[in-house]
SETORLUM-317557 format. One line per 10 residues: number of its first residue (from 1); their letters; for each residue z negated, x, y of N, C-alpha, C, O, CB. Coordinates in steps of 0.2 Angstrom, whole numbers. Glycine has a CB too. Example, Ala and Ser with C-alpha at 12.3 -4.5 7.8 and 13.67 -1.06 7.14 Angstrom:
REM residues 2
1	as	-39 66 -28 -39 62 -22 -39 66 -16 -42 71 -17 -45 57 -22  -35 64 -11 -36 68 -5 -39 64 0 -40 67 6 -29 70 -3
END
This chain:
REM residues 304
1	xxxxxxxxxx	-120 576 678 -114 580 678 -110 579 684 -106 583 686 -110 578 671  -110 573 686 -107 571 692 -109 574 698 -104 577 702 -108 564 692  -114 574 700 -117 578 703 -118 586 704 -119 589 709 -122 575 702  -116 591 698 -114 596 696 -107 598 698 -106 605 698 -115 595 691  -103 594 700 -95 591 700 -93 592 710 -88 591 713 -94 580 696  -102 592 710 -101 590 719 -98 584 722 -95 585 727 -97 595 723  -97 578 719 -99 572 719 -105 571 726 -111 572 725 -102 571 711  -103 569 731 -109 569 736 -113 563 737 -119 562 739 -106 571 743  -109 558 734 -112 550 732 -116 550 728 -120 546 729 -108 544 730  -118 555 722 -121 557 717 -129 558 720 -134 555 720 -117 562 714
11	xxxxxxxxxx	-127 565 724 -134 564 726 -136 562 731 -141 565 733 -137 568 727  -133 556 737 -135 553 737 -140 548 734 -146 547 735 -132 552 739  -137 547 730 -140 542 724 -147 544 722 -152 540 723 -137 542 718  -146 550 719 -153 552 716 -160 554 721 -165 556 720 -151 557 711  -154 553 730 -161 554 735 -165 547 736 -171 546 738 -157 556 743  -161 542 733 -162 535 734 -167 534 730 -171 529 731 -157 530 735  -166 537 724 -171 531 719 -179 533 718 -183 537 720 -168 531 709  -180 528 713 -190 527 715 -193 532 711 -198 535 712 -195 519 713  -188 533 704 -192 538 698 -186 540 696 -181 536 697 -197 535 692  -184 547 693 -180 551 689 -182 550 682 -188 549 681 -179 558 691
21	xxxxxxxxxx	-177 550 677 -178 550 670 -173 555 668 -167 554 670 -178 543 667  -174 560 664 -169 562 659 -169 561 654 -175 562 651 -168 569 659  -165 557 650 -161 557 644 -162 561 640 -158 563 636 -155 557 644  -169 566 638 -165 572 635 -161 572 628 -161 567 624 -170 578 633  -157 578 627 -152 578 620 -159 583 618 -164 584 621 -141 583 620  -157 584 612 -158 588 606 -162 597 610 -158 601 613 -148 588 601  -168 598 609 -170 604 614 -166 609 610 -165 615 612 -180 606 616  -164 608 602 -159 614 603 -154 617 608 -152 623 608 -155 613 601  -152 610 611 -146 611 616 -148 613 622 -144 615 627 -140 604 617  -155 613 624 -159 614 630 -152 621 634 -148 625 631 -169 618 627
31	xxxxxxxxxx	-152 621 639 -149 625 642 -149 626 650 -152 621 653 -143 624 640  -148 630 653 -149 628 662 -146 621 665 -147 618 670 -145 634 667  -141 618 661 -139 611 663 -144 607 664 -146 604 669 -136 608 658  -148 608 656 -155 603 654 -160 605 659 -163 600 662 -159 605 646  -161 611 662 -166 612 665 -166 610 673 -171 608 677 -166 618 664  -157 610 674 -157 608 681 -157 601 683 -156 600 689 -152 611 685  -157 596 678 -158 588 678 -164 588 680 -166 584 684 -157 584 671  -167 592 677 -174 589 677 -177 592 687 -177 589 692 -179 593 670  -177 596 686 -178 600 692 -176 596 699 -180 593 703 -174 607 692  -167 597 699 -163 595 707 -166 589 708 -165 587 714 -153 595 708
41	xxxxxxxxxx	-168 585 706 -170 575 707 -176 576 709 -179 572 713 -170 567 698  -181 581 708 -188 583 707 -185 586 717 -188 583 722 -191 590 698  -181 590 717 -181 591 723 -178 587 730 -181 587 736 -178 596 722  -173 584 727 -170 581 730 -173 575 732 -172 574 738 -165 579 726  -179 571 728 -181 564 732 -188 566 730 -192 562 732 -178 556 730  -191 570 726 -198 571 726 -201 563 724 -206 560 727 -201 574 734  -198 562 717 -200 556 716 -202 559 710 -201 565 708 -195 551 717  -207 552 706 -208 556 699 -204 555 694 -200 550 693 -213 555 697  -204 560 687 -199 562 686 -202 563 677 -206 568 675 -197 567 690  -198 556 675 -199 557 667 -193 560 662 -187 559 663 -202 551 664
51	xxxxxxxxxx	-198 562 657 -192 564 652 -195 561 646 -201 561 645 -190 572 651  -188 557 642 -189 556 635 -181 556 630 -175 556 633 -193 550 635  -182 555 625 -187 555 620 -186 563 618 -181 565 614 -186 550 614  -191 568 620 -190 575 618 -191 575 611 -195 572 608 -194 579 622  -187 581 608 -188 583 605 -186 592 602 -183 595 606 -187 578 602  -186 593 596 -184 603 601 -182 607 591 -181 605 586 -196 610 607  -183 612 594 -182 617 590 -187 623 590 -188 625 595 -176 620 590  -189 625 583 -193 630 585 -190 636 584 -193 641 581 -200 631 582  -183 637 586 -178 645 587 -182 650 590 -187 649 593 -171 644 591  -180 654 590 -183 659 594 -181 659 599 -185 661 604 -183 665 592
61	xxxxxxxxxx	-174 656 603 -175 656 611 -179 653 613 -180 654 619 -171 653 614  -183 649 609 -188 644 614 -195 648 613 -199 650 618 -189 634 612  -195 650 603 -203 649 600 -206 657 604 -211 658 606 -203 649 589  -201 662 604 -203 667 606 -204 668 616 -208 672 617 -198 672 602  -203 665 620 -202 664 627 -204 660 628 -200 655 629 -198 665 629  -212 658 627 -213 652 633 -215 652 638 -217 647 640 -218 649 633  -215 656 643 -210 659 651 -206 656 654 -205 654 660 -206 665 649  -204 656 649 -194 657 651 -192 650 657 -197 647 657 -186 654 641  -187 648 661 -184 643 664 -186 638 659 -192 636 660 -176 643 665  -184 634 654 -186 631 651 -194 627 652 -195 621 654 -185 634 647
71	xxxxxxxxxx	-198 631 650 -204 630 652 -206 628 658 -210 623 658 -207 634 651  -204 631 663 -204 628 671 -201 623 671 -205 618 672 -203 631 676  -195 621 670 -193 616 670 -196 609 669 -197 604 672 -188 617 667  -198 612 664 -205 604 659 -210 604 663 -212 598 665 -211 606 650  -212 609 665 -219 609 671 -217 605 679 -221 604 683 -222 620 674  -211 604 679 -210 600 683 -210 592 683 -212 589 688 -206 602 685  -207 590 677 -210 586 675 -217 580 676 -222 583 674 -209 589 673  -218 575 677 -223 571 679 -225 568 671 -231 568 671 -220 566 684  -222 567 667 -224 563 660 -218 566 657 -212 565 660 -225 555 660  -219 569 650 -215 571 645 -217 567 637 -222 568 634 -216 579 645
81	xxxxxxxxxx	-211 562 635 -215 558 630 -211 563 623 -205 565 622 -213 547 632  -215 563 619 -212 566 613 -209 563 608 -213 558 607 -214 569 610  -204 563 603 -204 561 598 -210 559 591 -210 555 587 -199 563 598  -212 562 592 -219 563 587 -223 567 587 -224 569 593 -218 566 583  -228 568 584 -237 573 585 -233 582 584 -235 587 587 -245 570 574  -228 582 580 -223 586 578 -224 593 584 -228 597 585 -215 583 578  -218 589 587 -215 591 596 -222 592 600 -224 596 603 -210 584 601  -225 587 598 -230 586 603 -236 592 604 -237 595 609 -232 580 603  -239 594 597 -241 600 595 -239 605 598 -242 608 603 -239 602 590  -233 607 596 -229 612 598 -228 613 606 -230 618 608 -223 610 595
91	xxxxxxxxxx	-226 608 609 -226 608 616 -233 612 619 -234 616 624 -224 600 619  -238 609 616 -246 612 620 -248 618 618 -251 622 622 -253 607 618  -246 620 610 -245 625 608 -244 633 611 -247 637 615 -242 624 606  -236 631 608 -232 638 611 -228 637 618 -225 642 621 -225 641 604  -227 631 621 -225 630 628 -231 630 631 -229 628 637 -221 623 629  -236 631 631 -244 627 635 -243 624 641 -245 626 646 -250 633 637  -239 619 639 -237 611 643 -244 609 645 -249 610 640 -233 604 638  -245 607 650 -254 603 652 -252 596 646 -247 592 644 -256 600 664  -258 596 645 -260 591 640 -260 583 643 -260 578 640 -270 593 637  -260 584 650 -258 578 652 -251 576 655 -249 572 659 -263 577 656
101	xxxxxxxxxx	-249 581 653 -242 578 654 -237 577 648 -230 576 649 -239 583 658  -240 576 643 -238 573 638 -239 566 634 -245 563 634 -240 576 635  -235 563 632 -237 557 627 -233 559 621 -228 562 620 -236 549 631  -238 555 616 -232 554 609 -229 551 607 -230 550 601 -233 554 604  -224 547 608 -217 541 605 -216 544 602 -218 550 601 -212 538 608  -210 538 599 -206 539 595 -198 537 596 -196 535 601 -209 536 591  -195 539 591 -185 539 596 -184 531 596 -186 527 592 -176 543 588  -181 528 600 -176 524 603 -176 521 599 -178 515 599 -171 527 606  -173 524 591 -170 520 589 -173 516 583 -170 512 579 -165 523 587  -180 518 583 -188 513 580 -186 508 583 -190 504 580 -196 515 583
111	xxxxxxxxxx	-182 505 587 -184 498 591 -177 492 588 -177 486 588 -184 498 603  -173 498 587 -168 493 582 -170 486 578 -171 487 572 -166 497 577  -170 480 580 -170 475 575 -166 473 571 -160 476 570 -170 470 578  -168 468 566 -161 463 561 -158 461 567 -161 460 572 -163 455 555  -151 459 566 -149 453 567 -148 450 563 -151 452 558 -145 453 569  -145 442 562 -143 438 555 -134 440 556 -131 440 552 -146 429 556  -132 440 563 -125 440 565 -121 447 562 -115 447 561 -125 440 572  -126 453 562 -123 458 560 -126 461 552 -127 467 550 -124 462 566  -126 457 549 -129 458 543 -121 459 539 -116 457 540 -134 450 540  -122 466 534 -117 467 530 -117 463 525 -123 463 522 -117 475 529
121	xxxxxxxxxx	-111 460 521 -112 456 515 -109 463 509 -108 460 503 -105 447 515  -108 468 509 -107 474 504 -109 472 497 -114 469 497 -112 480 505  -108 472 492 -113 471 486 -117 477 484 -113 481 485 -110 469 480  -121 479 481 -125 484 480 -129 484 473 -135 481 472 -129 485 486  -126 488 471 -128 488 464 -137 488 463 -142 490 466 -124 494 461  -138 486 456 -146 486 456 -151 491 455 -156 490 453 -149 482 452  -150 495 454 -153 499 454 -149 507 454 -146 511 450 -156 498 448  -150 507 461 -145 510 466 -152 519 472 -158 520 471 -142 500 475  -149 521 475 -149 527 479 -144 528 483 -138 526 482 -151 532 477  -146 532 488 -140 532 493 -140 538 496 -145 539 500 -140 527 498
131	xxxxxxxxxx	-135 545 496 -135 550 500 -130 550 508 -125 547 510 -133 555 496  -134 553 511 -131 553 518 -131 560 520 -137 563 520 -133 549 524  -124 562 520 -122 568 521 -121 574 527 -121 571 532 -117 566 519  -121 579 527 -121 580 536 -116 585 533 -118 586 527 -127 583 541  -108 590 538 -106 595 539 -110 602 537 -107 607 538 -103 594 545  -115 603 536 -117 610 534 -118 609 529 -123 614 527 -123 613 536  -116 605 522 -118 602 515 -109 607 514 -105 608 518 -120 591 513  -109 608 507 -103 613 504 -103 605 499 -107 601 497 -105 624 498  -95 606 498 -94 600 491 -98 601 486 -102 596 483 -87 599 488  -98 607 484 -101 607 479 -111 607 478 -115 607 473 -96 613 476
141	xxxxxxxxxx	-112 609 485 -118 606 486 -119 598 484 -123 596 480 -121 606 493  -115 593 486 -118 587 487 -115 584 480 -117 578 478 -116 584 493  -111 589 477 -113 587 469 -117 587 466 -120 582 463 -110 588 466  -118 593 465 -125 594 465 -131 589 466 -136 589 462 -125 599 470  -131 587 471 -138 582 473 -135 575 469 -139 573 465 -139 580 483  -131 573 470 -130 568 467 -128 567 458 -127 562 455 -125 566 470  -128 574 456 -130 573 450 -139 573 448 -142 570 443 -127 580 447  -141 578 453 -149 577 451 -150 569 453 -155 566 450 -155 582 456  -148 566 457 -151 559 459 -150 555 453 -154 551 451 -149 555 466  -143 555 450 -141 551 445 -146 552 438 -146 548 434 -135 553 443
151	xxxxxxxxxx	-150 557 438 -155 558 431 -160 551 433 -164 550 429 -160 568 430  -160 548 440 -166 542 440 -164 537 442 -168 533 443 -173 543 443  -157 536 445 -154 530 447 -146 529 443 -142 533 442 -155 529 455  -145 521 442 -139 519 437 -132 522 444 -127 525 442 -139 507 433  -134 521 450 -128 521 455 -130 524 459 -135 522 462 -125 514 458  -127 529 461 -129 533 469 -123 531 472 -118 532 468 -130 543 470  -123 529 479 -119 528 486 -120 534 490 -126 534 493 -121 521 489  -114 539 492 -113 540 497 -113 539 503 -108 542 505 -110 540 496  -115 538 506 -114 534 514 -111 538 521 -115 536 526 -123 532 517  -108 541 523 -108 546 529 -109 539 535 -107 533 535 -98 551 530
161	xxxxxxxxxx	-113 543 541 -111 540 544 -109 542 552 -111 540 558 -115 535 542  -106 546 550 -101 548 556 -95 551 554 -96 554 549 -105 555 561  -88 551 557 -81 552 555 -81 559 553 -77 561 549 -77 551 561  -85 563 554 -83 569 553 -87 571 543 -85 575 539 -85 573 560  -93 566 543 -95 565 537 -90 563 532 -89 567 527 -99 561 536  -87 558 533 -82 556 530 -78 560 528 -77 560 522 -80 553 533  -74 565 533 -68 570 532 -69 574 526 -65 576 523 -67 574 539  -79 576 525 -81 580 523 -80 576 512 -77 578 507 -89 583 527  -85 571 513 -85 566 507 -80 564 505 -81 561 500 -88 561 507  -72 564 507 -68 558 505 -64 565 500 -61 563 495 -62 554 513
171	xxxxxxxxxx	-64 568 501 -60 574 493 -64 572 487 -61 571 482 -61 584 493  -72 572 490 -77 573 484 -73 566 476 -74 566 470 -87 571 488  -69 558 480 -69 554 476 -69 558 467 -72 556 462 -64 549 478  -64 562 467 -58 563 461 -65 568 456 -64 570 450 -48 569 465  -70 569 460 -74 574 457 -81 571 455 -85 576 454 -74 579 461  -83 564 455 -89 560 454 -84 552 450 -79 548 452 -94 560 462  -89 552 445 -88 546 440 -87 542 445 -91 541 450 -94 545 435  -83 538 444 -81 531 448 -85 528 447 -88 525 452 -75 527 446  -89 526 439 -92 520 438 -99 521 440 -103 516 441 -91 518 431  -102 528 441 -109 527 446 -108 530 451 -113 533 452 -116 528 443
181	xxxxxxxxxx	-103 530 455 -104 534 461 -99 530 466 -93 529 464 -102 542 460  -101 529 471 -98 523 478 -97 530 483 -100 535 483 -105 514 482  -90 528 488 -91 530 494 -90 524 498 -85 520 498 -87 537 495  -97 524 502 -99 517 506 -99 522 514 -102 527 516 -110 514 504  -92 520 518 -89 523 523 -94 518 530 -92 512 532 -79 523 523  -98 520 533 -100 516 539 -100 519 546 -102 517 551 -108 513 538  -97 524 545 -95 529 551 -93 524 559 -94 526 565 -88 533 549  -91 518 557 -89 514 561 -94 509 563 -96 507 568 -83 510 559  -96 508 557 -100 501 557 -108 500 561 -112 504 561 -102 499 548  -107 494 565 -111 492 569 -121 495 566 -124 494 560 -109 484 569
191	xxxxxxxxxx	-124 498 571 -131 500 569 -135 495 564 -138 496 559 -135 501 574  -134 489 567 -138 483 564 -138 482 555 -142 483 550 -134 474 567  -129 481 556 -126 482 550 -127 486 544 -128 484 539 -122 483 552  -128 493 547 -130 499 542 -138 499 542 -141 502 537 -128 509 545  -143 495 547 -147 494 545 -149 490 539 -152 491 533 -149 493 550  -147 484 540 -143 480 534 -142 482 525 -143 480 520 -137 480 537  -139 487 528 -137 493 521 -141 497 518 -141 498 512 -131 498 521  -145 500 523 -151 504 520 -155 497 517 -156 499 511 -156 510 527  -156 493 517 -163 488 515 -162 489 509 -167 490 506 -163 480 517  -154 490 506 -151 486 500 -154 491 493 -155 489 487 -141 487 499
201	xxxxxxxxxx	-156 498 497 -156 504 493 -166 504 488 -171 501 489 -154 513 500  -164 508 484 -173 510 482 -175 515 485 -181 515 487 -174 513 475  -171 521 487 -169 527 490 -164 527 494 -159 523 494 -168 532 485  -164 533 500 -161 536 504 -163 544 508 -167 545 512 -159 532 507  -158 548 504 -159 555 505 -155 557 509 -149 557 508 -159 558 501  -158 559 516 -154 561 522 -153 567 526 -158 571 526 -156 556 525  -149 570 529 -149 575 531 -145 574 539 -142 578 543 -146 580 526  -147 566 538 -145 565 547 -152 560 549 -155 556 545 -136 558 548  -155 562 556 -161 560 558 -162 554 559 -168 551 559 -163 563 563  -154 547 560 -156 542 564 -154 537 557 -156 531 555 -151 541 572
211	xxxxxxxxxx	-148 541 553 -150 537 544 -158 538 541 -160 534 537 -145 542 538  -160 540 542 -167 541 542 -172 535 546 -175 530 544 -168 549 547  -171 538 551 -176 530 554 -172 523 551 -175 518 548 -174 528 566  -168 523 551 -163 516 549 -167 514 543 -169 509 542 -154 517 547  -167 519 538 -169 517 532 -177 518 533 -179 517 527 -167 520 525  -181 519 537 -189 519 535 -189 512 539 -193 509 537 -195 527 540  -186 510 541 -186 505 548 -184 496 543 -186 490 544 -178 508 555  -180 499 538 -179 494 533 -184 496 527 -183 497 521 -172 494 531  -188 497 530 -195 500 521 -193 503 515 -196 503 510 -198 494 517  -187 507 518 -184 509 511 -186 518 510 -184 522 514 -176 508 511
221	xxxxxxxxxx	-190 519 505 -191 525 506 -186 530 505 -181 530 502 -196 527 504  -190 537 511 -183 542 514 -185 551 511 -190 555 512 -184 541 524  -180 552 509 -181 558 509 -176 564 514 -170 565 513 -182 561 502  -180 566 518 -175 571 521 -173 577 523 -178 580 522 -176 570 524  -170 580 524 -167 586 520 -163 590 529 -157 589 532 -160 582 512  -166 594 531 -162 599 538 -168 605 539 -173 606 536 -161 594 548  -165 608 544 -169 613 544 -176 613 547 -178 609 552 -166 616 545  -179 619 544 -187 617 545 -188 619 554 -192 616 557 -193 622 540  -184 623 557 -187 623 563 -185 616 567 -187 616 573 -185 630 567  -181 612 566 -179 604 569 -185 600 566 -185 597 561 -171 601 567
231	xxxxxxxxxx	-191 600 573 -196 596 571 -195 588 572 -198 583 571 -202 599 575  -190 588 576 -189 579 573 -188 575 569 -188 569 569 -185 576 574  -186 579 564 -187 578 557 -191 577 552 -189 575 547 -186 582 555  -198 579 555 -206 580 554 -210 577 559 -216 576 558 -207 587 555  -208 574 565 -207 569 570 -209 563 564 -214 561 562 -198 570 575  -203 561 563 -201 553 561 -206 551 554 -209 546 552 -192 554 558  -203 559 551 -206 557 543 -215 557 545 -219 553 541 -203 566 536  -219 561 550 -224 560 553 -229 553 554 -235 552 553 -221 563 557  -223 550 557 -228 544 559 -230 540 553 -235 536 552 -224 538 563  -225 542 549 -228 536 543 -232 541 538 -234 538 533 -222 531 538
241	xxxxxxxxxx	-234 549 538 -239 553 534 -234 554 528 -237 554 523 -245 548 532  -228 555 528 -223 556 523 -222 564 523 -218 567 519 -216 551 523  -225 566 527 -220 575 529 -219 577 522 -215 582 521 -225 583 535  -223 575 517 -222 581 511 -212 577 507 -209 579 502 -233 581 502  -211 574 511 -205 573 508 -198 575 512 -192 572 512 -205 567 506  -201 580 516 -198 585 518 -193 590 514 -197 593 509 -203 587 521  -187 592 514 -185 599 513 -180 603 517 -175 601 520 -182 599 508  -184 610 517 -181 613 521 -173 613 520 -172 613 514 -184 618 522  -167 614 522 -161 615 521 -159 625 520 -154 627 518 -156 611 528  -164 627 522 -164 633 521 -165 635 513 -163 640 509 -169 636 527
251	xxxxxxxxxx	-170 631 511 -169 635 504 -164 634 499 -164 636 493 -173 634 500  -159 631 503 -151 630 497 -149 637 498 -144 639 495 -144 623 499  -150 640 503 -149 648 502 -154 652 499 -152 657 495 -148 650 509  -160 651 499 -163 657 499 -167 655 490 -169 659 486 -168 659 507  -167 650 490 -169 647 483 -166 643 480 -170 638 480 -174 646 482  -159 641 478 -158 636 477 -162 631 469 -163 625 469 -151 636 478  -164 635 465 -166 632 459 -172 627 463 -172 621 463 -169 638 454  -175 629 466 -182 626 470 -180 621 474 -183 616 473 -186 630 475  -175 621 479 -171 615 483 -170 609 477 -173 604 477 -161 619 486  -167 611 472 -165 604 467 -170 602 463 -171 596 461 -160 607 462
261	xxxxxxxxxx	-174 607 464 -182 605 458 -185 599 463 -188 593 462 -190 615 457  -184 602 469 -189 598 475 -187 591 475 -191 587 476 -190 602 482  -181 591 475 -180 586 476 -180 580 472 -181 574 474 -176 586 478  -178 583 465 -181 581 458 -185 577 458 -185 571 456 -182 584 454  -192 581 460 -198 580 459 -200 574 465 -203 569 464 -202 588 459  -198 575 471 -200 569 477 -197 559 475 -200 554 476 -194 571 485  -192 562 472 -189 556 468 -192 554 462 -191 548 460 -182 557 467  -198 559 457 -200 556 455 -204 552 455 -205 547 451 -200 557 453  -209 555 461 -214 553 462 -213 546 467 -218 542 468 -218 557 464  -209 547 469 -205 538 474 -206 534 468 -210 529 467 -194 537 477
271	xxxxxxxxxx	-200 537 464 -200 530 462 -207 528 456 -206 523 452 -192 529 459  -214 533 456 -217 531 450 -224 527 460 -229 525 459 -220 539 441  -221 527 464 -226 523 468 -222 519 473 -221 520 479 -231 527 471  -218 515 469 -211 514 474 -217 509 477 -220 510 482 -201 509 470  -218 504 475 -220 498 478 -227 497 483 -230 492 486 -219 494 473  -230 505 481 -233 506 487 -234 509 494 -238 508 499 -235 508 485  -228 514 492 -225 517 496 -222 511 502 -223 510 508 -219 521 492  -220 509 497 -213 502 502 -217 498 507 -215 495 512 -209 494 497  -225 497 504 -228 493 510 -229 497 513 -226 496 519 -233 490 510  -235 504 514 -234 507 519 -229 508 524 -231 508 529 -235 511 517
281	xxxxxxxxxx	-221 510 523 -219 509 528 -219 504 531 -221 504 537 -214 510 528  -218 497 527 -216 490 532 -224 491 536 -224 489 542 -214 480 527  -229 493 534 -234 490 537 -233 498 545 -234 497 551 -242 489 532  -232 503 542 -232 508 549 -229 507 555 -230 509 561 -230 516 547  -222 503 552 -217 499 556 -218 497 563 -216 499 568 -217 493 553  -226 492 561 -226 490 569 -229 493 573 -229 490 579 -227 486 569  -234 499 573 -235 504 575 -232 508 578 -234 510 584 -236 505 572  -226 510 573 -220 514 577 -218 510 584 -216 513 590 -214 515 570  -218 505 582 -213 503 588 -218 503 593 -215 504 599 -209 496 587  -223 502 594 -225 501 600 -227 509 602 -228 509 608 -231 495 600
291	xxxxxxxxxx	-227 513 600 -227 521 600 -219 519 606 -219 519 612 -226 527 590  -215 518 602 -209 519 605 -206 515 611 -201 517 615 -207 518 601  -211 508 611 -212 506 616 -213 510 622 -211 508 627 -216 504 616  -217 515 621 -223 517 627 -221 520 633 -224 520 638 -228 522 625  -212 522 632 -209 524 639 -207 521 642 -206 523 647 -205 526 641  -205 514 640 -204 510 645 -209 507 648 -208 505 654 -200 507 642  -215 506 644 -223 503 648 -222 507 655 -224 504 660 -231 507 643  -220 513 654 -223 518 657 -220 517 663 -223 516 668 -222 524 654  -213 518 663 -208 516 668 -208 509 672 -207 508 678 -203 516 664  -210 503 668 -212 495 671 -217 496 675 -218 493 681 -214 489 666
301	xxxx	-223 501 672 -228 502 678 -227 507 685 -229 504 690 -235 504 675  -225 511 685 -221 515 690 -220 512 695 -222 513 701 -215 516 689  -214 508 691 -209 503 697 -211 497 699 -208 493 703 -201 501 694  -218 496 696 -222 490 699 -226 493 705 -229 489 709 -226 485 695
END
């Protein structure tokens, strides 16, 4: 951005260095910004030039135009690491990215450890579940879910965990039973910490991607809930072979009887194989990480 700003120390900078890396956001947000990060450093010092942790949308700006800037932009590119088999598909697919300029990782936020320091002391009832909420949910959707979750657990917790969740859940108190329903606010609270809190749960049903990792990451099984063309979603749930606990967010419009059945039905089958399930993740665990490792491998050998 700085460099966009005409900042002339900027590109100095980026004439000097040994490898470029973009950060990418979310390839929803792909735009000529995104494109020209990658590109001007590509020009600028002809150094090589990775991108991670990608991941995208299959919208039709992108799915219908693989042509487009976009596409070149990637083809400039030296190594593109993906979040998953998902993206990665897709990229060779309908982008026809060369096959060697891909790898498959996993997001950043796979490498999250415990602490003991940042451990939450919360109490958490025993036989518990936990929704995490996103702004495209109506109140009376997430009543809704939380009435269906309550037909198989004694306490469902709330969780938002960004401020603006919050804003959305904090009316709901006056309209869910006090005595099995918690609003558990961590919008603030340290990652470790809410990692911490997902452990506590049997369930967590999510409609945010990094509450998601947090709880596969604490072996807690996940069901996730956005829309089907955001393959990071399918990314995550991917590595560990869970995709069928997938829901699209689109059929709360176009079917909702089926949205609630589905979800019904994933939760039954959790919890009639909880404790099998549960090792699988902890064991996919360490897998994942070293998936997620792999950019930085990538990078240490570069610069050696």
């Amino acid at each position: 951005m700085s460099f966009l700003n005409r900042r002339k120390s900027t590109a100095n900078y980026i004439k000097e260095a040994d490898v470029n890396v973009t950060l990418s956001f979310p390839f929803e947000s792909a735009n000529i910004l995104f494109c020209y990060s990658i590109i001007i450093p590509r020009l600028l010092n002809k150094r090589p030039t990775i991108l991670f942790p990608i991941s995208l949308t299959t919208d039709a700006h992108l799915g219908n135009r693989p042509g487009t800037f976009i596409r070149k932009a990637l083809i400039n590119a030296d190594m593109i690491f993906t979040r998953g088999h998902y993206t990665t598909k897709w990229l060779l697919q309908k982008l026809k990215i060369p096959h060697h300029k891909i790898l498959t990782s996993a997001d950043p936020s796979f490498l999250l450890n415990h602490e003991e320091n940042c451990k939450c002391e919360i109490e958490i009832e025993q036989d518990n579940a936990a929704l995490v909420p996103h702004p495209i949910l109506t109140q009376d959707t997430i009543v809704n879910i939380v009435d269906v979750m309550l037909k198989f657990f004694d306490h469902i917790y709330i969780v938002p965990t960004e401020v603006k969740d919050l804003k959305l859940v904090k009316p709901l108190t006056c309209r869910l039973n006090p005595n099995r329903c918690t609003l558990l606010d961590v919008s603030e609270v340290h990652p470790h910490a809410v990692k911490s809190i997902f452990q506590k749960f049997r369930l967590v049903v999510t409609f945010r991607s990094h509450a998601g990792i947090l709880a596969l990451t604490s072996g807690t099984p996940t069901i996730m809930i956005n829309s089907r063309s955001d393959l990071k979603f399918m990314d995550i749930l991917g590595h560990y072979s869970l995709e069928r606990y997938f829901v699209g967010v689109e059929d709360l419009t176009l079917r909702p009887h089926y949205f609630f059945t589905a979800i019904a039905s994933m939760i039954k089958e959790i919890a009639d194989s909880y404790s099998g399930m549960k090792k699988t993740i902890i064991e996919r665990n360490y897998l994942i990480k070293n998936l997620a490792e792999l950019p930085g491998r990538y990078l240490k050998g570069i610069l050696e």
